[in-house]
N, C-alpha and C positions, 0 to 999 in steps of 0.2 A: 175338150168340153166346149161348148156352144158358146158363145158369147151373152152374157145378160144384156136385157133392154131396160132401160128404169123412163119411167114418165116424163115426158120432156116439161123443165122449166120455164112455164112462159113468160114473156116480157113483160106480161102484166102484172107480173108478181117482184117484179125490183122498181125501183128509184132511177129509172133510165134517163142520162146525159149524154154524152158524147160517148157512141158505139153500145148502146142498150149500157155501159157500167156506172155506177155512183160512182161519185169522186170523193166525197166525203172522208178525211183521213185523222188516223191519231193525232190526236193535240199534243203539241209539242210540250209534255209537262211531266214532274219524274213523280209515277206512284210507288212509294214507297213502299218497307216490308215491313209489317210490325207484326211483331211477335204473340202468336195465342198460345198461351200455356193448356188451356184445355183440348187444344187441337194437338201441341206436343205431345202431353201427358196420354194421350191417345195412341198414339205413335211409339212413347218409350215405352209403353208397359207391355208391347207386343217384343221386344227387344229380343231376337235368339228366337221366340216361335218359330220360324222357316225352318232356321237351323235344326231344331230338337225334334218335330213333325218328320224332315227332313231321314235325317238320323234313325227314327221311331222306325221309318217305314224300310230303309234297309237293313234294320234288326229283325223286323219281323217278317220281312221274306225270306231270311236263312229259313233251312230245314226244321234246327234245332231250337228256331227263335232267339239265336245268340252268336256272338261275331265275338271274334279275336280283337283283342284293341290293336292290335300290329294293323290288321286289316282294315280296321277304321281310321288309320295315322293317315293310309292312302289315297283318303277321299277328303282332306284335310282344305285342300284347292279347292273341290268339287262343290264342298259344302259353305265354302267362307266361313272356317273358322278360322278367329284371330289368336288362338292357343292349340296347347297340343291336345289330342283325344281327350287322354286321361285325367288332363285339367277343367276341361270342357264338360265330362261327364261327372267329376267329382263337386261340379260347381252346384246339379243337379240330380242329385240324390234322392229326391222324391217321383221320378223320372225313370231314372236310369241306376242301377246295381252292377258293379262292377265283381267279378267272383274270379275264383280259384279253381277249375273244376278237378275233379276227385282225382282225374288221370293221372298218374306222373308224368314231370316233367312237361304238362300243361301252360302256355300260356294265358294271361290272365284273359277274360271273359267280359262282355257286357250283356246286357239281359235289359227286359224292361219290369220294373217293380211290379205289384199286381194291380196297384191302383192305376197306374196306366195304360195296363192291359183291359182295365174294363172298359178304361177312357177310349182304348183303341177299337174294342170290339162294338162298341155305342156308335163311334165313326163309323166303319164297316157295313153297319147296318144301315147307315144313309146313304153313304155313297154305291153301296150298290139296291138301294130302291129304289123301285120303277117308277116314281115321281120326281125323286133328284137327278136319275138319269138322262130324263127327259127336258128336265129345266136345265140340267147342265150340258147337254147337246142343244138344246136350243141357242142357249148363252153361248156358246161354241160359233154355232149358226150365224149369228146377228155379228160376233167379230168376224167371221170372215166375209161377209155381206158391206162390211164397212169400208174393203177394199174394192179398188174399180178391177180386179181381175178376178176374183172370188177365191183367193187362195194365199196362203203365209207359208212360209218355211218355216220346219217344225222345229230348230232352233227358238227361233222368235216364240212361238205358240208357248214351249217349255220354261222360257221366261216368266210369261207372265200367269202359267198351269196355276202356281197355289194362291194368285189373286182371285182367276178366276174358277177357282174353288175344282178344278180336274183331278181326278183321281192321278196318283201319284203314276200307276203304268195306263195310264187313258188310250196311248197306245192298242195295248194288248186287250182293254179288257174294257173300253168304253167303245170304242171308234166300230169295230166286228159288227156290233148289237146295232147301228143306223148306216146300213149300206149304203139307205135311199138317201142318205143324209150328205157321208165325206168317203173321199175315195184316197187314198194316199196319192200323190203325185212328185214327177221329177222335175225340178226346177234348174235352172241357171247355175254357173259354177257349184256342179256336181255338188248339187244338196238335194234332199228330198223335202217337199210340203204338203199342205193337208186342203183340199181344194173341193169346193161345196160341188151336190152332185147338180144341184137344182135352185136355181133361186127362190125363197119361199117369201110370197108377197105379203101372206099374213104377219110375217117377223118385221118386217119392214115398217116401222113404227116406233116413234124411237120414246122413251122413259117421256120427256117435255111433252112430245105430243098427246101420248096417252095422257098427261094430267093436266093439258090442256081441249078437253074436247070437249064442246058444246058451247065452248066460248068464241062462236063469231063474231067477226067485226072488229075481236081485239089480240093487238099482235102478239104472238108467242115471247115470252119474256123469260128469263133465266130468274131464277131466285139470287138473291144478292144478300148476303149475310157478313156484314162488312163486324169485325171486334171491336170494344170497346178502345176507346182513344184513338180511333182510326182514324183520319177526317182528309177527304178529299180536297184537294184543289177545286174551285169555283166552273172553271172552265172544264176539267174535266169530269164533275157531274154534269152538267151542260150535255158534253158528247158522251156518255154513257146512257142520258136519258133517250137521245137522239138514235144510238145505237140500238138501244133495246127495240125503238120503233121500226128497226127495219124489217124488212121479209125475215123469216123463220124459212130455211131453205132445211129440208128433211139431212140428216149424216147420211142415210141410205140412199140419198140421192146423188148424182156426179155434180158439185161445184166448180170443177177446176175449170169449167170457160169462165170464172170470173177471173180478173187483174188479182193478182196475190195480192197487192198493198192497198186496197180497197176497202172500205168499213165492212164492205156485205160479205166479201172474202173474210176477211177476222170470223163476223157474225158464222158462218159456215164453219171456218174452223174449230170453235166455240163447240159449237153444236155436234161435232165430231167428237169434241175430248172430252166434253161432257156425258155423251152416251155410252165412252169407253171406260170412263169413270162407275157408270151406273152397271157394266156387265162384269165392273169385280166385286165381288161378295162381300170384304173389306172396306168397300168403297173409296181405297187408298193405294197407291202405287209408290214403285221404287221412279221416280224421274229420270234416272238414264235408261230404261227400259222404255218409258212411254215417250221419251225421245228420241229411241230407236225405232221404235214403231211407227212414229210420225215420218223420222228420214224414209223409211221403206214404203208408208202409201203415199208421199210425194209429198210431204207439208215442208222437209226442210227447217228451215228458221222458225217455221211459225207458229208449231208448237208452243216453243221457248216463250216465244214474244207473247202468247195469247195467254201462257201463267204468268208475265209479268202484266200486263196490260187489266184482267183481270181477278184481282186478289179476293173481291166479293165472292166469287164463285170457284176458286179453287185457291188451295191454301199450300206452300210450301214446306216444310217443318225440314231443319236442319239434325235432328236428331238422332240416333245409333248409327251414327258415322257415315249417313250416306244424304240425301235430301229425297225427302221423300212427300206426292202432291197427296190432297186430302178431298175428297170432295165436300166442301163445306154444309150445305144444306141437309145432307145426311146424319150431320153429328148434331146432339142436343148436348152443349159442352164437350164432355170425351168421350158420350156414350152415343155408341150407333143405334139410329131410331128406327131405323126396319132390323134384325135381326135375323138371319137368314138360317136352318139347322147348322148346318156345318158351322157356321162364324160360334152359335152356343158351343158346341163342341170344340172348339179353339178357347173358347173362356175359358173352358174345364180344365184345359192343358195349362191355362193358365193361374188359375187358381193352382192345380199340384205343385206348379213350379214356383208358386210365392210359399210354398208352404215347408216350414223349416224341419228339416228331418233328421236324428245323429245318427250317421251309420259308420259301419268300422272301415277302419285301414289295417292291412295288413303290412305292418314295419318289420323287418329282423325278429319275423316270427313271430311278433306278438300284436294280440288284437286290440287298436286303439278308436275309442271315438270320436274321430278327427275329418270323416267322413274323405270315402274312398272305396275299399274292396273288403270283400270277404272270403273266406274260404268254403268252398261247395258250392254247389251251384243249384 
């Protein structure tokens, strides 16, 4: 594939000192973490969604719409689960039905209830409409535009699939339909990636700038949405004001001839994590994943350093066992203020799944409401 060209950055557009760079650097001062409960509460009540979406979507590709729980034991790694199937599915009974089926000497069954089946069939019908197909191949698009080679390995990509809201076989059954769009490719120690065909200058625009346009004259600025009892150091509002005033260099642009340890460098990085932020649907990520990504387009450290360095503009949450970033300016307390179809369609999963249901176990023959399995299917 051809090499991209992007608009070259002129020196008139940075704070140039010694060799066109700012010198300007972090204030040596510690910003602290304080904890938002509505940014948690955000965060735990998705707790196991992945997981049960997860799950939903390999039940529903059986033939029979129904899998052996032996056979779901084996994706047990696959899936991050912290218990066994049958614990997992008996936890979620408004979800998931566990059965008997009528065969002799039958192993036991899982199925999805019907409410979930409508729940799923309501999904199905977005993710294959010709409107979401096209904003989630675009949103495809703009992440791999975000790397200086135009291409990720499809590892990585499946990572971050159900942030950015990709059909579960996106593979098979999204990628076919934009030939002009991604081509599959081979990459370095024998992996395969997914490598743009064409650069498209109209993607090239990043969330900031679109909600900053028509405003010349004043520099592009990050929303800062710091929580209550929050309260900065003196000197570090100082250089955050200072910050905000630097160039706005585009993510879709090459920053890396800046010095890493440079304010304008941060500012650049910033402006990367921030647009990677805005192309997941969730508008929240798992941290060791958006860490990974960052080692792989060359940020390195700096990732890390730019969620510490900036708490106003992205939020940590230590919660369902992993840490997981937030983008702050999206949530009004715990509720996301754009709402995307699919994300409604995840409430709905989740609404089922707060909702208490008695269903039976089958004990030494006899049928208990203790919730668990049934007989027949």
């Amino acid at each position: 594939m051809a090499l991209f060209t992007r608009s070259t950055i002129l020196n008139n557009h940075l704070y140039i000192r010694f060799y066109g760079q700012p010198v300007r650097t972090f204030v040596d001062a510690r910003v602290k973490w304080v904890r938002d409960p509505y940014l948690d509460f955000a965060v735990e009540k998705e707790k196991n969604l992945k997981q049960i979406i997860s799950l939903k979507n390999l039940i529903i590709s059986q033939p029979s719409k129904t899998i052996p729980l032996t056979t779901i034991s084996a994706y047990k790694t696959t899936f991050n689960l912290l218990t066994t199937a049958l614990n997992f599915f008996q936890k979620y009974p408004s979800v998931f039905q566990i059965f008997q089926p009528s065969k002799p000497s039958s192993l036991p069954h899982v199925k999805l209830t019907p409410q979930a089946l409508t729940i799923h069939n309501e999904e199905s019908k977005i993710l294959y409409s010709t409107g979401y197909r096209k904003d989630v191949a675009e949103r495809l698009t703009k992440l791999l535009m975000l790397t200086r080679a135009g291409k990720l390995p499809l590892n990585i990509i499946d990572l971050l699939r159900f942030d950015l809201g990709l059909p579960h076989d996106f593979i098979l059954t999204l990628l076919p339909d934009f030939p002009d769009y991604f081509q599959i490719c081979y990459m370095n120690s024998n992996m395969f990636g997914l490598e743009l065909v064409m650069w498209r200058g109209n993607l090239a625009t990043s969330d900031l700038q679109k909600n900053s346009a028509g405003k010349k004259g004043i520099p592009i600025k990050f929303p800062i949405n710091l929580p209550n009892g929050f309260d900065l150091e003196k000197k570090v509002r100082i250089w955050m004001h200072e910050w905000q005033n630097l160039p706005y260099i585009s993510p879709y642009e090459d920053g890396f001839f800046l010095s890493p340890n440079t304010d304008q460098a941060e500012k650049y990085t910033v402006a990367v994590l921030h647009e990677l932020m805005h192309l997941f649907i969730s508008k929240k990520t798992e941290k060791e994943n958006l860490l990974m990504l960052g080692d792989y387009l060359g940020f390195g450290p700096r990732f890390k350093r730019a969620l510490v360095h900036h708490p106003g503009i992205f939020y940590v949450s230590n919660k369902i066992r992993t840490q997981t970033v937030v983008l702050r300016e999206s949530f009004k307390k715990d509720t996301l203020v754009e709402r995307p179809l699919l994300m409604g369609i995840r409430y709905r999963y989740l609404h089922l799944i707060n909702q208490k249901v008695k269903a039976k176990r089958l004990f030494n023959g006899v049928n208990k409401r203790v919730g668990g399995y049934v007989k027949g299917g």
